[in-house]
DRENDO-1510 file (C-alpha; in Angstrom, 1 decimal, always signed):
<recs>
REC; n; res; u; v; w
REC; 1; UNK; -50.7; -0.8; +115.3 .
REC; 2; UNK; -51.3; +2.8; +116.3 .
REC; 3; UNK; -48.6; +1.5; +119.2 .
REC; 4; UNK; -46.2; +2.4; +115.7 .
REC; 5; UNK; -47.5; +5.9; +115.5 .
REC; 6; UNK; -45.1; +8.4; +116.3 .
REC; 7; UNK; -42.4; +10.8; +114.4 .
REC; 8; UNK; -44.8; +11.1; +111.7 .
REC; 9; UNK; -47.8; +13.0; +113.7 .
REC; 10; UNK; -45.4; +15.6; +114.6 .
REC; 11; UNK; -44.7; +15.9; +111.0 .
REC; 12; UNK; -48.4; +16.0; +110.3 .
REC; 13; UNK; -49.0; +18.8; +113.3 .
REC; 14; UNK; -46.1; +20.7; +111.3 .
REC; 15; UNK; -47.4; +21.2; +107.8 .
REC; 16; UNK; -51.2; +21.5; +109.1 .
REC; 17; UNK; -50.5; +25.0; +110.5 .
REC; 18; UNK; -52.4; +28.3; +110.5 .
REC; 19; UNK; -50.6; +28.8; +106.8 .
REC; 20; UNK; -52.1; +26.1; +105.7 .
REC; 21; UNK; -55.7; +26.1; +107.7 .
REC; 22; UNK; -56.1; +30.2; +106.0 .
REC; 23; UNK; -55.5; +28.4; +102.5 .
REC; 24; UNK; -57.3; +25.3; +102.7 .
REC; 25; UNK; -59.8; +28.1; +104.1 .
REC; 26; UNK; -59.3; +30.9; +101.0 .
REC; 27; UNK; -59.4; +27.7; +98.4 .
REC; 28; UNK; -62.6; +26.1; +99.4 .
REC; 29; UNK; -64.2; +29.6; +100.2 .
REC; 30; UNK; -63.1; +30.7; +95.8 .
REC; 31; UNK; -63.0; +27.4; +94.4 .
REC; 32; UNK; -65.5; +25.2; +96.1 .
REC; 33; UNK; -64.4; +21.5; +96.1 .
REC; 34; UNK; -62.6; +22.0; +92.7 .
REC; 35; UNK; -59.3; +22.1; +94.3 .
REC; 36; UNK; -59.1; +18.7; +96.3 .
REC; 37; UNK; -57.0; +17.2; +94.4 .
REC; 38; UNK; -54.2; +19.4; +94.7 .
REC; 39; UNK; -54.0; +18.3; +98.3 .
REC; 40; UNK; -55.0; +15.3; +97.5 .
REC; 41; UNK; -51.2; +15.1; +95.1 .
REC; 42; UNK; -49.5; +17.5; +98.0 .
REC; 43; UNK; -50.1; +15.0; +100.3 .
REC; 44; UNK; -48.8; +11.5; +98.3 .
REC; 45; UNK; -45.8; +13.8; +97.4 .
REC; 46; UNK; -45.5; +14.3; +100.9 .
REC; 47; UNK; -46.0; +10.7; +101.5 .
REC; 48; UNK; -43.1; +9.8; +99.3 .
REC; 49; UNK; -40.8; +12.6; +100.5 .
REC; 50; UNK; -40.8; +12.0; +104.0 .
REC; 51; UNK; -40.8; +8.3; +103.3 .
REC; 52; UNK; -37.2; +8.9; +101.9 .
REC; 53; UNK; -36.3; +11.0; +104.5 .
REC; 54; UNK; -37.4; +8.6; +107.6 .
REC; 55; UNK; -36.0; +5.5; +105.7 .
REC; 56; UNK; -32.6; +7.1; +106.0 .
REC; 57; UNK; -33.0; +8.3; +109.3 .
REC; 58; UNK; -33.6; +4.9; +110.1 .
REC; 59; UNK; -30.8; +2.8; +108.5 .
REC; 60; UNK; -28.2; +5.4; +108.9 .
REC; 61; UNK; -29.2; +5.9; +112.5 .
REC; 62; UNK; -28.3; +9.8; +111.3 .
REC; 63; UNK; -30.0; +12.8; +111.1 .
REC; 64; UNK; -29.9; +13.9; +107.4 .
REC; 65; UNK; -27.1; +16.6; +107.5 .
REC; 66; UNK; -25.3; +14.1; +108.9 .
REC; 67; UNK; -25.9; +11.8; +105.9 .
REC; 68; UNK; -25.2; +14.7; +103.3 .
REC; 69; UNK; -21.7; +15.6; +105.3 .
REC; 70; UNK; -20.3; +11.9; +104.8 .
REC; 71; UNK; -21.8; +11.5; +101.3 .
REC; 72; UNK; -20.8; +14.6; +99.4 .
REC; 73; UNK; -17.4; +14.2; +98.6 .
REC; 74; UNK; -16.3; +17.6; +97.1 .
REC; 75; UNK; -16.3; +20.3; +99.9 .
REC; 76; UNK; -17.8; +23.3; +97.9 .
REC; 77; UNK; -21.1; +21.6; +97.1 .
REC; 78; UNK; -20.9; +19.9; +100.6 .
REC; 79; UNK; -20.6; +23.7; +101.9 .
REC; 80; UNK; -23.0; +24.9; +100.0 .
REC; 81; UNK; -25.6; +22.6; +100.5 .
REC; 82; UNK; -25.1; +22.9; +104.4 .
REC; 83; UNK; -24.8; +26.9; +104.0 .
REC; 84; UNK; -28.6; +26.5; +102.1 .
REC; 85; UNK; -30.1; +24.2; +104.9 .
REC; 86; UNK; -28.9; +26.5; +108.0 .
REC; 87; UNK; -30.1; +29.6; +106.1 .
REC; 88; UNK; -33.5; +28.0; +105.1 .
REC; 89; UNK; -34.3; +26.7; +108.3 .
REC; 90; UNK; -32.7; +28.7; +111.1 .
REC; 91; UNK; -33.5; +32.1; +109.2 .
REC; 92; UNK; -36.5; +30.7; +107.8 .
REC; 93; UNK; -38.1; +29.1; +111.1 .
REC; 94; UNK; -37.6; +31.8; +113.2 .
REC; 95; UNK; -38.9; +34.7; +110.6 .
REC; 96; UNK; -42.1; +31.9; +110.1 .
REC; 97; UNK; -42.5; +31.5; +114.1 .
REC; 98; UNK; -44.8; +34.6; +114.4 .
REC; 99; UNK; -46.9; +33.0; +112.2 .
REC; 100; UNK; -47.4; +30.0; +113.6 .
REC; 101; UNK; -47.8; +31.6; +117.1 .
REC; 102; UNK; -50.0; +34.1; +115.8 .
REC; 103; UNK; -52.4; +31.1; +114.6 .
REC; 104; UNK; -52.3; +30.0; +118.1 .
REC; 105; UNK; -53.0; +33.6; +119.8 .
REC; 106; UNK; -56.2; +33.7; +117.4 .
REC; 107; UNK; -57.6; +30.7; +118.6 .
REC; 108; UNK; -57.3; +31.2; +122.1 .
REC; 109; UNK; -58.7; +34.9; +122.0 .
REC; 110; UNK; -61.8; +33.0; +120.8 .
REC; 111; UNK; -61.7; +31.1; +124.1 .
REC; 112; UNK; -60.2; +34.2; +126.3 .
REC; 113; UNK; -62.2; +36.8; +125.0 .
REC; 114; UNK; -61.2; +39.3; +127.7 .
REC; 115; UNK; -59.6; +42.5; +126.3 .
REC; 116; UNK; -57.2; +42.9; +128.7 .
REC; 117; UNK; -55.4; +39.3; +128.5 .
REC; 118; UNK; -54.9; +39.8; +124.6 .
REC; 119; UNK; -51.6; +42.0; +124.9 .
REC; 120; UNK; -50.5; +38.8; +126.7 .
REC; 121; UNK; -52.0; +35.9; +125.0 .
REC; 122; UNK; -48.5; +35.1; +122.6 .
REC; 123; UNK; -46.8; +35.8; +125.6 .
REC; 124; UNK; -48.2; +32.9; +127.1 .
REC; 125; UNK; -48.7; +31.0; +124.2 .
REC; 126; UNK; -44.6; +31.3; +124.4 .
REC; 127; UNK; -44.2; +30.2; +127.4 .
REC; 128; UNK; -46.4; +27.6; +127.3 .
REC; 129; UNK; -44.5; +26.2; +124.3 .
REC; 130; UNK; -40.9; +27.0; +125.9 .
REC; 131; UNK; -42.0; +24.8; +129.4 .
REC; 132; UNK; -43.2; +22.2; +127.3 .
REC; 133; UNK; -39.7; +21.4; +124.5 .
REC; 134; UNK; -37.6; +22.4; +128.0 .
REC; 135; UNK; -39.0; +19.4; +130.0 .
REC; 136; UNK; -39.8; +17.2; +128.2 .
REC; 137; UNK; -38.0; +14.3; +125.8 .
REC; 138; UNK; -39.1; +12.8; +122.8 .
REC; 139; UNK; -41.3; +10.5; +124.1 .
REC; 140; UNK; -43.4; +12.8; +126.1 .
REC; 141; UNK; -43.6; +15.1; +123.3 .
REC; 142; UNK; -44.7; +12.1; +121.0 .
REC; 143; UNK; -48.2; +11.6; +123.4 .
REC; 144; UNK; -48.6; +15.8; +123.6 .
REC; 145; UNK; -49.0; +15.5; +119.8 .
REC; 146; UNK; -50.9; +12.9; +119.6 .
REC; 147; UNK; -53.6; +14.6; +121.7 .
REC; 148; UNK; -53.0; +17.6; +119.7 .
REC; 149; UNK; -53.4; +16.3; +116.5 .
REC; 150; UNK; -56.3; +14.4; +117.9 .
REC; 151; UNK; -58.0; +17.3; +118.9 .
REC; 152; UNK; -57.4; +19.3; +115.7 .
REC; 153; UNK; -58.6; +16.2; +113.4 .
REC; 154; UNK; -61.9; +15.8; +115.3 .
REC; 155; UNK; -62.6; +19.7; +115.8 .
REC; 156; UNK; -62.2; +20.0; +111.9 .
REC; 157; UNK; -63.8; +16.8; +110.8 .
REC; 158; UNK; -66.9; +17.7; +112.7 .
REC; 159; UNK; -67.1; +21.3; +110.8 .
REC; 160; UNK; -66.9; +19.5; +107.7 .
REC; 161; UNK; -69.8; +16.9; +108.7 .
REC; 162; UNK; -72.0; +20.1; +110.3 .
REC; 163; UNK; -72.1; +21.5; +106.8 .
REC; 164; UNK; -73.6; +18.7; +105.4 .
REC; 165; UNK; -71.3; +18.2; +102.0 .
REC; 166; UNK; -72.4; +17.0; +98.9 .
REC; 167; UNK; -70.5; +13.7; +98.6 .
REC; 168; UNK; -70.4; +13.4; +95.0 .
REC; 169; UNK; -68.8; +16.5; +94.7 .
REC; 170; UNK; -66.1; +15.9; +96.8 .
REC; 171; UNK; -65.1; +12.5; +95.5 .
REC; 172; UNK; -65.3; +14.6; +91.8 .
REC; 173; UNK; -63.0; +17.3; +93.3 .
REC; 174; UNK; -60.2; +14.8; +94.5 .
REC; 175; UNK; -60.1; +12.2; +91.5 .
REC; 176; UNK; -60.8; +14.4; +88.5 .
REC; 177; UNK; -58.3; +17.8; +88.1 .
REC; 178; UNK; -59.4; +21.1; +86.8 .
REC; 179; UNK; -57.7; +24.4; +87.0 .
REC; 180; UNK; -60.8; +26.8; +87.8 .
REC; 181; UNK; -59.4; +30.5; +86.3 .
REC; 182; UNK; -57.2; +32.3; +88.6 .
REC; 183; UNK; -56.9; +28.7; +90.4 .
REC; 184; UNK; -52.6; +27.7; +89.7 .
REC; 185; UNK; -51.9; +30.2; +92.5 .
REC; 186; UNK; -53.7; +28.7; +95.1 .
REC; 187; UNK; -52.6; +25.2; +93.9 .
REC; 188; UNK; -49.5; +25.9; +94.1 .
REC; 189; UNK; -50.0; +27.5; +97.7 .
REC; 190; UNK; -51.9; +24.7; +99.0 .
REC; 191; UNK; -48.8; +21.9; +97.8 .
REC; 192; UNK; -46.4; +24.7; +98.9 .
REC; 193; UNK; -47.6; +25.0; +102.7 .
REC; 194; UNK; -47.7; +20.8; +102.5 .
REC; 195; UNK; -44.4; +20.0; +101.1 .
REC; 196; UNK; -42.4; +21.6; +103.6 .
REC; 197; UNK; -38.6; +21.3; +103.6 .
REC; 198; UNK; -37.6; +21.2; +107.6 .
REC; 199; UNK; -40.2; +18.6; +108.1 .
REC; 200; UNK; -37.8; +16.1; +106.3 .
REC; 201; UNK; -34.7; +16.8; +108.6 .
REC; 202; UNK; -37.4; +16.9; +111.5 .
REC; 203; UNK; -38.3; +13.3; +110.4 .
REC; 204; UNK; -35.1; +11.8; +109.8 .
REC; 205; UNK; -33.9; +12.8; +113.6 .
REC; 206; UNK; -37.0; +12.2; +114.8 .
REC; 207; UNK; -37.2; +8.5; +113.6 .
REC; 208; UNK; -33.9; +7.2; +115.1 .
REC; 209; UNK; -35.2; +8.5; +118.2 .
REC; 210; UNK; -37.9; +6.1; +118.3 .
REC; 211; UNK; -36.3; +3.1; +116.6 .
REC; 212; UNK; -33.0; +1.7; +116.5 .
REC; 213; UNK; -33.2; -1.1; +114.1 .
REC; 214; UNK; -33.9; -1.8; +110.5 .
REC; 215; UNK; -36.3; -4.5; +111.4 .
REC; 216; UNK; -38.6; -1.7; +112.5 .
REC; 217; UNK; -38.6; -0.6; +108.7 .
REC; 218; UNK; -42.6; -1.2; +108.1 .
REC; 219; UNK; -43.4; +0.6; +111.5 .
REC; 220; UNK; -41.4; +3.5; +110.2 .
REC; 221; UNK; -43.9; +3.1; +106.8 .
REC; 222; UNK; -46.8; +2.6; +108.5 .
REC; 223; UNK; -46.4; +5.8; +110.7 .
REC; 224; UNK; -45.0; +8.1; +107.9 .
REC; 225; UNK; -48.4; +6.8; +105.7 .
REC; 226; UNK; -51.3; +7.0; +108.3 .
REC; 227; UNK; -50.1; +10.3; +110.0 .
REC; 228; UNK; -49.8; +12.2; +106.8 .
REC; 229; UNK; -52.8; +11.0; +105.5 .
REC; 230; UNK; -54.8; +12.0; +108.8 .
REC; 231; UNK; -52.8; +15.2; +108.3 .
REC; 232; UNK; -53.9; +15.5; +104.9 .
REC; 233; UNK; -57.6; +14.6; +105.7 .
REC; 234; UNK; -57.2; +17.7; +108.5 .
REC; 235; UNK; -56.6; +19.6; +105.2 .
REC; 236; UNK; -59.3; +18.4; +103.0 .
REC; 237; UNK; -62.2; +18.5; +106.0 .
REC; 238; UNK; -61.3; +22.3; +106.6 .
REC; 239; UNK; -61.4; +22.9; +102.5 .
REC; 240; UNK; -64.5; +21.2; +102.6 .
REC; 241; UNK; -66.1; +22.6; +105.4 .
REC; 242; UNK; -65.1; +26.5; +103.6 .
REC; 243; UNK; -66.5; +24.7; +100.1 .
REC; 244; UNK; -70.0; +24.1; +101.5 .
REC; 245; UNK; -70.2; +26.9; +104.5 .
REC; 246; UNK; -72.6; +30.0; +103.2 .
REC; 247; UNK; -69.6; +32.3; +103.0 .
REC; 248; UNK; -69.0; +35.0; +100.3 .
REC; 249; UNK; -65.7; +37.0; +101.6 .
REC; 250; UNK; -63.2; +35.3; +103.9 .
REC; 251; UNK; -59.5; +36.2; +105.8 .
REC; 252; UNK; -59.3; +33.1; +107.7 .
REC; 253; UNK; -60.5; +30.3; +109.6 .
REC; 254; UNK; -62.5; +32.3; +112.0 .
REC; 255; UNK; -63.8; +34.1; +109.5 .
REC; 256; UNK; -65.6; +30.9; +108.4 .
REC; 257; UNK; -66.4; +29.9; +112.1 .
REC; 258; UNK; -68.1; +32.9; +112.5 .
REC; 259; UNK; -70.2; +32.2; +109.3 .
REC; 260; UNK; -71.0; +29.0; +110.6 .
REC; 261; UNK; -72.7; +30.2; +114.1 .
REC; 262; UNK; -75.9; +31.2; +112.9 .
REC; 263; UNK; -76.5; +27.8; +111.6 .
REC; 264; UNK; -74.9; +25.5; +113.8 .
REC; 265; UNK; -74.5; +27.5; +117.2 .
REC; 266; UNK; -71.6; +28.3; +119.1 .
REC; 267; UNK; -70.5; +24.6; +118.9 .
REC; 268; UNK; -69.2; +25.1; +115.6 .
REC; 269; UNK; -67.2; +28.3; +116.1 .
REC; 270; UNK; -65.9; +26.4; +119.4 .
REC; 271; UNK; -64.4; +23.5; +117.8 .
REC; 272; UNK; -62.5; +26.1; +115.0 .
REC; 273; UNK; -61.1; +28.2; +117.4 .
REC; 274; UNK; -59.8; +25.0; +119.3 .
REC; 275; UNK; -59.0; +23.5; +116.2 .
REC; 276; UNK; -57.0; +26.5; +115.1 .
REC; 277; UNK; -55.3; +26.7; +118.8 .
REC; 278; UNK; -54.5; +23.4; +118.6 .
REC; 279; UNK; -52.7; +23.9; +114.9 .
REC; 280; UNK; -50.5; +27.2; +116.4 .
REC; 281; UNK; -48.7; +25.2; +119.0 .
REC; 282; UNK; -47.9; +22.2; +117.2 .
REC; 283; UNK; -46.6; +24.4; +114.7 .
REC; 284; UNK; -45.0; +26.6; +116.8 .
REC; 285; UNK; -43.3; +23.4; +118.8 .
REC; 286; UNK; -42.1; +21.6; +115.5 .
REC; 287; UNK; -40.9; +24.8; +113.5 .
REC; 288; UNK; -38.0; +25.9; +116.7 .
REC; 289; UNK; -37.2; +21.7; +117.1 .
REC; 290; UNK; -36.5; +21.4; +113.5 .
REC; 291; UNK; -34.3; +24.0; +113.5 .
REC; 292; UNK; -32.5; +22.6; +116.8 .
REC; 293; UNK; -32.0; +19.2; +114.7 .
REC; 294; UNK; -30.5; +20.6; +112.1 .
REC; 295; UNK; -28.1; +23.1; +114.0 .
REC; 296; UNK; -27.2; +19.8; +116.1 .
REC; 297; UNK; -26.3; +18.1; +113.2 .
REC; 298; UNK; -24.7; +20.5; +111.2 .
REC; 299; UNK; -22.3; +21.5; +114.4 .
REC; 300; UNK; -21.9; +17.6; +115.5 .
REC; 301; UNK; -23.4; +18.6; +118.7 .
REC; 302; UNK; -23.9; +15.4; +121.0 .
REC; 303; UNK; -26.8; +14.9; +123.7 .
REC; 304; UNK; -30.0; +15.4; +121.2 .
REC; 305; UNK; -32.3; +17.3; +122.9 .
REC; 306; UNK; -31.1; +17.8; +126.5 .
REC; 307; UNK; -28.0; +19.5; +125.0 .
REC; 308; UNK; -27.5; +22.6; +125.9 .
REC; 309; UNK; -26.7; +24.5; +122.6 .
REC; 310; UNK; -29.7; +22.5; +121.4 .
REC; 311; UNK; -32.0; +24.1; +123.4 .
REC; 312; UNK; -30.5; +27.6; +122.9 .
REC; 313; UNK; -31.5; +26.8; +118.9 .
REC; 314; UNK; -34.9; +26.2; +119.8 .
REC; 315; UNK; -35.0; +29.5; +121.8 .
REC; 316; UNK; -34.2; +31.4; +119.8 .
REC; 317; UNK; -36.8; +30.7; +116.9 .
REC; 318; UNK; -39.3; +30.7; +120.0 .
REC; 319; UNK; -38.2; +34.2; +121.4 .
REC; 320; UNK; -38.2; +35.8; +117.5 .
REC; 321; UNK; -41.6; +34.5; +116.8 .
REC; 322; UNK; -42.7; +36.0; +120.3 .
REC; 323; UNK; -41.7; +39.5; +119.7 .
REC; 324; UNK; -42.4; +40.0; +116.4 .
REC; 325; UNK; -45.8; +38.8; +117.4 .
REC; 326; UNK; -45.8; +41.1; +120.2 .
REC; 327; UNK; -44.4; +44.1; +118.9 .
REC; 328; UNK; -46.2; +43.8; +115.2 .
REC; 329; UNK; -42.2; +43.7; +113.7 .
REC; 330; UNK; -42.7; +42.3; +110.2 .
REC; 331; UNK; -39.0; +41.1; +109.0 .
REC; 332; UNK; -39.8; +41.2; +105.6 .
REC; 333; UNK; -36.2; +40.7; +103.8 .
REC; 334; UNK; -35.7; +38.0; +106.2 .
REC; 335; UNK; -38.6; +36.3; +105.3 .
REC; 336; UNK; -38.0; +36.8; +101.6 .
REC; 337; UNK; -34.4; +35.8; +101.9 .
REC; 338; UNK; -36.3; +32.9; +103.8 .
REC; 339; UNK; -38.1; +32.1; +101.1 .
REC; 340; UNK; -35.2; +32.5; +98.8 .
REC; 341; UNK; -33.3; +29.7; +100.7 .
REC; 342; UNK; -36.4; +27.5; +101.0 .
REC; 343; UNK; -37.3; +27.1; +97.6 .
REC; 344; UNK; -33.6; +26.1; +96.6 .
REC; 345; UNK; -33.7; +23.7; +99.3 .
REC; 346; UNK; -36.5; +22.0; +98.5 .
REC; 347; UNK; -35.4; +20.7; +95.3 .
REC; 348; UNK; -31.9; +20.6; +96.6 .
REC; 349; UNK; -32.9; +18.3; +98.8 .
REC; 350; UNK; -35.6; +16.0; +97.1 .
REC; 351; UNK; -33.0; +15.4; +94.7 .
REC; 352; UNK; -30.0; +14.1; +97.3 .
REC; 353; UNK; -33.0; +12.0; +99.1 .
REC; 354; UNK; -33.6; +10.4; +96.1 .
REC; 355; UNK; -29.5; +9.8; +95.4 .
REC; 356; UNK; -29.1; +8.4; +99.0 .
REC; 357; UNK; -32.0; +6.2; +98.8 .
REC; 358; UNK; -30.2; +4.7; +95.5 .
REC; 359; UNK; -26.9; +4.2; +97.1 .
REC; 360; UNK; -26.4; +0.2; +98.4 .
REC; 361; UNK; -23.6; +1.7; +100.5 .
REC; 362; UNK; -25.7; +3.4; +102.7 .
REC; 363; UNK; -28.9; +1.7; +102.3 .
REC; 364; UNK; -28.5; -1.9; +101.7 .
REC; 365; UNK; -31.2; -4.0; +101.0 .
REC; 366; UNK; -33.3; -1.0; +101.8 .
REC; 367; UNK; -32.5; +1.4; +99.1 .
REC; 368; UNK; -35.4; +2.3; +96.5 .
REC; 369; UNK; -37.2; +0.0; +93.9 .
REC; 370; UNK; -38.0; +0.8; +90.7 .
REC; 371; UNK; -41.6; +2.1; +91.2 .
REC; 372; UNK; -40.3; +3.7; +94.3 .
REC; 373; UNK; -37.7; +5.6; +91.9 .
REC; 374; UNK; -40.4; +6.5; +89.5 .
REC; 375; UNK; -42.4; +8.3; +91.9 .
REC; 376; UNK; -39.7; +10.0; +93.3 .
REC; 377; UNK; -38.5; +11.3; +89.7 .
REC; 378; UNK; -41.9; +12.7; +89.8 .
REC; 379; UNK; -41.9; +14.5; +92.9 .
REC; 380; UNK; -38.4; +15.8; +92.4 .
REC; 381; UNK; -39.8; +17.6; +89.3 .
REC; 382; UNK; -42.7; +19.0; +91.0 .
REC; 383; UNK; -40.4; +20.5; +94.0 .
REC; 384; UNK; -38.1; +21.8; +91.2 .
REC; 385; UNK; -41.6; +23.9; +89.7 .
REC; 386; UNK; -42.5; +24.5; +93.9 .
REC; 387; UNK; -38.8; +26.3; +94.1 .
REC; 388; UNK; -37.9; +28.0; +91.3 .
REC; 389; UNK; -42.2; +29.2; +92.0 .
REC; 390; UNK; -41.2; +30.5; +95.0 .
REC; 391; UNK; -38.0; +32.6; +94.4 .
REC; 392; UNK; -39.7; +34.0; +91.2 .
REC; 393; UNK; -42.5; +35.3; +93.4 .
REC; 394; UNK; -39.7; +37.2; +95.4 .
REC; 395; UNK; -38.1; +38.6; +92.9 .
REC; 396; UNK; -41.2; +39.7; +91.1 .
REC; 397; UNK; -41.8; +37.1; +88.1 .
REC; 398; UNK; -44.9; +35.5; +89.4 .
</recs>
């Protein structure tokens, strides 16, 4: 069975990034265990999302720009659409990049405490990053994440077991919402960094790299469900672990390590600072692929990922999200009009998933079921509240 497991841990290793480790962190650290089930909903939406988006992959054999270019009929909303996707994640990727190296830098100055290697540490971080997507193919990157994500999981699901939980109040945090005061922020923050739009043209392209016929349908299923979920308990064990850790002002995950030491040793700030390494480069790997798939597919460029052009893409977003680190440049109107672009993609795109899935000319036997639809009517409404959530915030209404 775990044979099957593939496109859908390097989704996992994408939306379980330093954004998301500093909220699961902040949420746990203000809220307690009140807020599990907001990842606990962030992650079945996920679930259902990428489910669409790798079903297609798979019985179109297409990435999904592809799919949108020969189903959207009239050119202007075909334009536009494909206009929204390059801007979200070519723009968006590379102005996120820094982050996601950054995560990365702060783990490894945990392990590297040496002064004089930190100028260099996102340098290397880079390069380490730019040797790996150069030489390797899909398959090879498939295992690297699969370690990766290994690692992560057991660094953060030790942390949670170290603090000794109280059971009862997580299993009340996950099955029974409430909305502590000040909490619809953080919710929406914690679905927001989960539900991530690039990660469904990543898994589309990703899957008809791996398989090739529809046959391989419940493999595709099986992957998309236990990868997100071990991504989503990545989530929960770090929320937990900030939930039960004697912490009373926090920044981010190290913050919490470092709270942890005095009661559990050096082990514990050891496997975060791993754990939080280990988060940075997948991230940092996915976000600059992504946006290779997508530039690929929106250009009709042939090869996959020992094209040239494709790996000028993922250069790119990996040389912006070096400097900025390096040189402290925050682009901040390119990471609002990043926002911008994101949060009319998201629902942009939900919805077109959820049309393509429907359509027997396309899908065949394999388009949605009833119960299928209903739960993707669902999450398209929620990603409609994620969006129009995150343009407000740039333009000053939330």
């Amino acid at each position: 069975m775990f044979n099957k497991i593939g496109p859908g841990v390097l989704v996992a290793a994408a939306f379980v990034g330093p954004g998301t480790i500093t909220m699961c962190t902040l949420a746990g650290t203000n809220f307690g265990y009140a807020l599990l089930w907001a990842l606990l909903v962030s992650v079945l939406a996920t679930i259902v999302l990428q489910g669409m988006a790798g079903r297609i992959g798979l019985v179109t054999q297409s990435g999904l720009v592809d799919v949108v270019r020969t189903e959207l009929k009239t050119r202007w909303v075909k334009n536009f659409v494909i206009a929204i996707v390059l801007g979200a994640i070519l723009v968006g990727n590379a102005a996120y990049e820094a982050g996601n190296i950054g995560g990365a830098t702060l783990g490894l100055e945990q392990l590297l405490p040496q002064p004089e290697l930190r100028p260099f540490l996102p340098t290397i971080i880079g390069s380490i990053i730019f040797l790996l997507l150069w030489f390797s193919s899909y398959k090879i990157l498939e295992k690297i994440f699969v370690g990766l994500v290994g690692v992560m999981g057991v660094s953060f699901v030790i942390c949670a077991v170290m603090v000794q939980p109280s059971i009862s109040e997580i299993f009340k945090g996950m099955f029974i919402p409430r909305l502590p005061e000040n909490g619809l922020l953080t919710v929406v923050a914690l679905v927001g960094t989960t539900v991530v739009p690039y990660n469904l043209f990543l898994h589309a392209s990703l899957v008809k790299e791996k398989w090739n016929s529809k046959t391989d349908l419940k493999a595709v299923q099986w992957d998309t469900i236990v990868s997100i979920g071990l991504g989503g308990l990545v989530s929960m064990a770090i929320l937990i672990t900030a939930s039960a850790a004697p912490i009373s002002e926090i920044n981010n995950a190290l913050d919490m390590a470092k709270a942890l030491e005095p009661l559990f040793g050096k082990m514990a700030f050891l496997f975060m600072a791993i754990g939080l390494l280990a988060a940075g480069i997948t991230s940092a790997i996915t976000a600059p692929l992504a946006a290779a798939y997508v530039a690929s597919s929106c250009f009709g460029w042939e090869g996959g990922m020992q094209n040239k052009k494709f790996k000028m893409v993922w250069a790119i977003v990996l040389l912006c999200g070096v400097l900025f680190l390096s040189f402290d440049i925050k682009p901040i109107e390119v990471i609002q009009f990043a926002q911008v672009a994101n949060g009319i993609l998201l629902p942009v795109m939900a919805l077109l998933l959820l049309w393509v899935v429907n359509k027997k000319s396309v899908m065949g036997e394999n388009k949605n079921s009833l119960v299928q639809n209903a739960f993707g009517a669902a999450i398209v409404l929620f990603t409609i509240f994620l969006g129009a959530k995150s343009i407000f915030k740039v333009i000053g209404l939330f």
